[in-house]
SERO-465607 format. One record per residue (C-alpha): x, y, z. Coordinates in steps of 0.001 Angstrom, whole numbers, plus 500000, padded with zeros to 6 digits. Example, Ala and Ser with C-alpha at 12.3 -4.5 7.8 and 13.67 -1.06 7.14 Angstrom:
2
512300495500507800
513670498940507140
! end
This chain:
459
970385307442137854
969997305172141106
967745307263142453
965359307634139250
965125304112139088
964161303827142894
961445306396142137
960221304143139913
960136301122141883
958496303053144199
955992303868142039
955290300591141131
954281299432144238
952124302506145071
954192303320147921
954307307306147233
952473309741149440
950482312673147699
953292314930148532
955896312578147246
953648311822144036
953339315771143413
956993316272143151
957965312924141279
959580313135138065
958115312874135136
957264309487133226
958179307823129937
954806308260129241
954395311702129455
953055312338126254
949943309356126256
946583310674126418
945125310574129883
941986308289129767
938673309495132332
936235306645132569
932681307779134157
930373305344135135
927237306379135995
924648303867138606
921649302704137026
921285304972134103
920122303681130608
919212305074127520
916279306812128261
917740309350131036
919582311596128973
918659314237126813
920967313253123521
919796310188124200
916238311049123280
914824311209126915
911659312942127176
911923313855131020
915471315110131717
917633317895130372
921386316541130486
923141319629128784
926560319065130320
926429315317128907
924462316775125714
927608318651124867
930087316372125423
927943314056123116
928167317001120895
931929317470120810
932332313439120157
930447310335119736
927290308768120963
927134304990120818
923879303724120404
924319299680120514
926454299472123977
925421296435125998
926457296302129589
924821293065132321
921735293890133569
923669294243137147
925994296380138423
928411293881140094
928823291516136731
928891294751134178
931716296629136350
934135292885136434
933327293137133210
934550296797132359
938200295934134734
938689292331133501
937645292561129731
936514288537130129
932709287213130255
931229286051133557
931033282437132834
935588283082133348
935810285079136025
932463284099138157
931305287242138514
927554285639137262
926035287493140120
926603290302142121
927943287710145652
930716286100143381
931698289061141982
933107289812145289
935404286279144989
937518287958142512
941228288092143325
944024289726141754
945682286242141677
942538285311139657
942307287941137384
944417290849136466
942130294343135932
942598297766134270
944346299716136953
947868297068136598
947338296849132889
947505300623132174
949733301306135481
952814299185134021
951821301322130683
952992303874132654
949770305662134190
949015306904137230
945798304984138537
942649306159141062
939177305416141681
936908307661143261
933391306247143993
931515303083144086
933533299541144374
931520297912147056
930675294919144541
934344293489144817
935125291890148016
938866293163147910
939299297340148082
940541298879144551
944353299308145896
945238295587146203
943959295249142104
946475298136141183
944920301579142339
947042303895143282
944787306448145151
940849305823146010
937906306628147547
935354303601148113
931813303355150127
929865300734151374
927458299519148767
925462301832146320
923878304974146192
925578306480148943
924865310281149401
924866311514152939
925954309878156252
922447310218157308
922207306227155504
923067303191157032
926183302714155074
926849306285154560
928726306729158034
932330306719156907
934029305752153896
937499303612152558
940011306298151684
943362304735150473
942846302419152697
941484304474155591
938555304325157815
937225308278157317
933925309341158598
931645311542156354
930521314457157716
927569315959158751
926312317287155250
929065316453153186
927837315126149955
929369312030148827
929665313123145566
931041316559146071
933492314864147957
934326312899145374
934549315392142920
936913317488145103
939179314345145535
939402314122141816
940633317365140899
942946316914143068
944292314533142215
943881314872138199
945747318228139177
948742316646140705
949146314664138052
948549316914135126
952458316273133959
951770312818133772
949535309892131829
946777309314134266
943625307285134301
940614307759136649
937579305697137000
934811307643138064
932111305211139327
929323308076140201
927017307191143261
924159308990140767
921350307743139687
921192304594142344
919111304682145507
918197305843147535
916683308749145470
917662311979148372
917353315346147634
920465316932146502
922125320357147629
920432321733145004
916592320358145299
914344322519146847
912592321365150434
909520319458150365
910205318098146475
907967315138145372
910128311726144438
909490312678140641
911418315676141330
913800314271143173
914869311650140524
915246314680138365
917040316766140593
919827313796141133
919599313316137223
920375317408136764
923263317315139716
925169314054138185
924972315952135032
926257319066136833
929128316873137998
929950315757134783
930452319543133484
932343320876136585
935030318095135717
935451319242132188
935438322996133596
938617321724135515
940398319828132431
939868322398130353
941453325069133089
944307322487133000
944905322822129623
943809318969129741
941307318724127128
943013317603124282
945335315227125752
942079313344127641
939857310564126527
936451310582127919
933910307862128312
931007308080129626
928587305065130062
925767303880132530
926829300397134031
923722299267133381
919679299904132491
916955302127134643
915970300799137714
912341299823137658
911230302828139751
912885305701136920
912092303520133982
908510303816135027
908631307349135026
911126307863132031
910346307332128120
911904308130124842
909582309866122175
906344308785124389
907699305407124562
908708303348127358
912312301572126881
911441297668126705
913032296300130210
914811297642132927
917941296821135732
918133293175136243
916062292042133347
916933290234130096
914967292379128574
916847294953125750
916107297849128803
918092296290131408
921639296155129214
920921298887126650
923217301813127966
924311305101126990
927878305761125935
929362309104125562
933448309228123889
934575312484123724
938570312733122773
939220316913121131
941430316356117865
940759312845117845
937385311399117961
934651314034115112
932830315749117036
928768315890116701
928847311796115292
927181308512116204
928208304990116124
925874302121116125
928771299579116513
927731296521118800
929909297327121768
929836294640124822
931470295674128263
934282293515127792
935712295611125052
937002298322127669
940330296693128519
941894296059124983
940448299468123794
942268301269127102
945139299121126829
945309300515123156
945300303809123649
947527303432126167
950380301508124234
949852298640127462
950193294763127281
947275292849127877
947741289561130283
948926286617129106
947752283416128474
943811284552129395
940841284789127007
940166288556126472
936682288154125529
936793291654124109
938096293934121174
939044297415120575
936923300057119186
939824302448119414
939453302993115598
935852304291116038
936592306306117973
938931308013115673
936512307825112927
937421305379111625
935718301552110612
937535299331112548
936636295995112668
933463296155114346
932493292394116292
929303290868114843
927335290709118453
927496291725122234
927112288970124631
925448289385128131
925323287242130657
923448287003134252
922786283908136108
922388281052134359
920574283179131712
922629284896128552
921892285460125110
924086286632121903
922614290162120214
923396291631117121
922026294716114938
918864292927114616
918109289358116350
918839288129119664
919141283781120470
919086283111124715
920403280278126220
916547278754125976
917136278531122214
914551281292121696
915243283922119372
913873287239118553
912970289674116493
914843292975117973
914068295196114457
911564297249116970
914076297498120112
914515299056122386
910480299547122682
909867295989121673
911114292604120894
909194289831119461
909805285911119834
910337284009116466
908625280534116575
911069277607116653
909903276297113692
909932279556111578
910746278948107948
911880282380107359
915068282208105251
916713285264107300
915534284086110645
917039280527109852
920213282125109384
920315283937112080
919457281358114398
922406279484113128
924942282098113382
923545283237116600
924073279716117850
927140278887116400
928363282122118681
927072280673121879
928234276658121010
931864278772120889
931641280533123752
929722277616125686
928900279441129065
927325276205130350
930612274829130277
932152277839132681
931612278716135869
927975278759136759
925243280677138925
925142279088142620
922516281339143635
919097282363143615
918596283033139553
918339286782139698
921467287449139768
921525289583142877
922695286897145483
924856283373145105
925497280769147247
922674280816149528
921563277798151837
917944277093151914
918335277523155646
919320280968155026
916380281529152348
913720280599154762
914886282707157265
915038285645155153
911402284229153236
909493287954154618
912266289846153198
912687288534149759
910965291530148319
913545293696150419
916658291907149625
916024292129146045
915687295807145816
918013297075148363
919636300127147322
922794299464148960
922923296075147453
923565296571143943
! end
């Protein structure tokens, strides 16, 4: 009995080895579902097939839409660093900070408590395999048990910059000449997901596809054109995506998984340019408040539970991650905190739920409140979003239209509650993309504004 109980202690402080996590016991939780949460860079809505994407075939994702349930009205910020503190703390920017992608990296565990410890003193085994280079502190001091994490974004060979070597549990590893990231990251996975078959796990799977830099993959043929080469990284993520269901289903896994699969936020400008849904271009892309840069695919795919071959057009915000994971997990959320979101577990059983009456997103100093139809910003304007995502058309203030009067008020009602302005606010540069910076260091870096905004490893 002693020793059972140290196991566990040991356990809880993520002090096993692989070897000694192989041949621990089994946990109370045995019989919860494993949850698999894939997070794919700079993907939106009109990049997948079942999506209605005119460009790319997806047919790995295509079929797991088929076997479960697309979401259609997921809303994620319009950058990756706010949408992913989002996903791991369940609470808007304007608590945490993380208003753009700088402060996002000023999150602490003592600040804010994420997924990982939430669904780890559920009783799950916890890893991360990919992209975390948004957070200033490394996944294992926020309750990961096993990771993988790279320097920035888009990381593919070590032929980048910030491709040279990689964080690995906490270990300086250098990637070698052509490895692919994520092959390597793939490999780590089942590996791990098959040591700990016998137990409740949870992995998040932050995939270094679609972000730049766009490089060919072990698959593209030499002397492709970019075109093809966005495709070719569109065709391997999806690839990626099927050779991890291959593996669950070898497991016998299948059943006893829940998958979601989301983009963390809308096309970059270079793919949305070159991407459309039935001849039409998506309205917006990354980093705009436009419906294109938060508009984002989701993919929940749960055998026995969630009906296969349906669709949900339940407003979903990012923030409704951690009580839906912490549901299906049986797991406490923290205490005496705002969790700014709500659980769609019963959707994805089939059933109604209580869906929430709008998404918020926030970046900057610039937010607005959406629901099925209308969307009010923090400038007081309000639109028309009946035509989204292709269009979206300003209502005049003073618009005597009975249903746009309402919805004006209820919109605004929503925001006066929430009050952003009254949380912790944008110190940066209004994008989004940077925070705190002195004007001393914005003149010096005046010739490489265009740059810093679109750096690939940035964001």
């Amino acid at each position: 009995m002693k020793k059972y109980f140290s196991i566990l202690l040991v356990l809880a402080l993520g002090g096993f080895t692989h070897a000694e996590q192989t041949t621990a016991p089994k946990t109370a939780g045995a019989n919860k579902p494993n949850i698999i949460f894939i997070l794919s860079d700079d993907l939106g809505v009109d990049i997948l097939s079942c999506f209605g994407s005119d460009q790319y075939k997806t047919p790995n994702l295509d079929a797991l839409a088929a076997g479960g349930m697309k979401f259609t009205h997921t809303y994620a910020a319009p950058l990756c660093g706010p949408s992913r503190a989002l996903i791991m703390t369940g609470r808007y920017a304007f608590r945490t900070g993380a208003v753009n992608q700088d402060k996002t990296a000023e999150i602490t565990p003592e600040k804010e408590t994420m997924m990982p410890k939430i669904l780890k003193e559920a009783g799950y085994v916890t890893a991360s395999f990919g992209k975390w280079g948004q957070f200033g502190l490394p996944p294992g001091v926020f309750g990961f048990e096993e990771y993988l994490n790279f320097k920035g974004s888009g990381i593919f060979w070590n032929t980048q910059p910030k491709g040279k070597e990689y964080d690995l549990n906490g270990k300086q590893v250098e990637l070698k000449d052509k490895e692919y990231m994520p092959d390597l990251m793939h490999k780590l996975i089942v590996d791990f997901i098959t040591r700990n078959q016998d137990k409740p796990f949870y992995l998040y799977y932050p995939m270094s596809h679609i972000h730049g830099d766009i490089l060919p993959t072990p698959d593209s043929k030499e002397g492709a054109t970019d075109k093809e080469l966005y495709a070719d990284n569109v065709v391997y993520h999806d690839k990626l995506v099927g050779q991890l269901i291959a593996e669950l289903e070898k497991l016998k896994l299948r059943e006893k998984t829940l998958i979601v699969y989301v983009g963390d936020n809308g096309t970059a400008k270079g793919g949305a340019a070159m991407s459309t849904v039935g001849g039409k271009t998506i309205h917006g892309c990354k980093g705009s408040m436009l419906e294109g840069g938060s508009l984002v695919p989701m993919i929940v795919n749960w055998p026995g539970t969630t009906p296969a071959g349906t669709v949900c057009a339940d407003m979903i915000d990012f923030s409704d991650y951690v009580p839906t994971f912490a549901a299906v997990a049986g797991a406490k959320l923290p205490e005496n905190v705002i969790i700014d979101g709500q659980s769609f577990l019963p959707q994805i059983k089939g059933e109604k739920g209580t869906p929430r009456d709008w998404a918020y997103v926030q970046l900057a100093r610039m937010w607005y409140v959406r629901d099925m139809n209308w969307k009010l910003n923090e400038k007081g304007e309000l639109y028309d979003m009946s035509g989204a995502p292709f269009e979206e058309k300003l209502v005049p203030a003073d618009s005597a239209d009975p249903v746009a009067v309402a919805e004006r008020a209820k919109l605004k009602a929503a925001l006066d509650k929430l009050n952003p302005a009254g949380g912790i606010l944008d110190d940066g540069d209004g994008t989004g993309r940077h925070g705190g910076k002195s004007e001393k260091k914005k003149d010096k870096k005046t010739k490489k504004s265009k740059d810093e905004t679109s750096e690939p490893s940035s964001e």
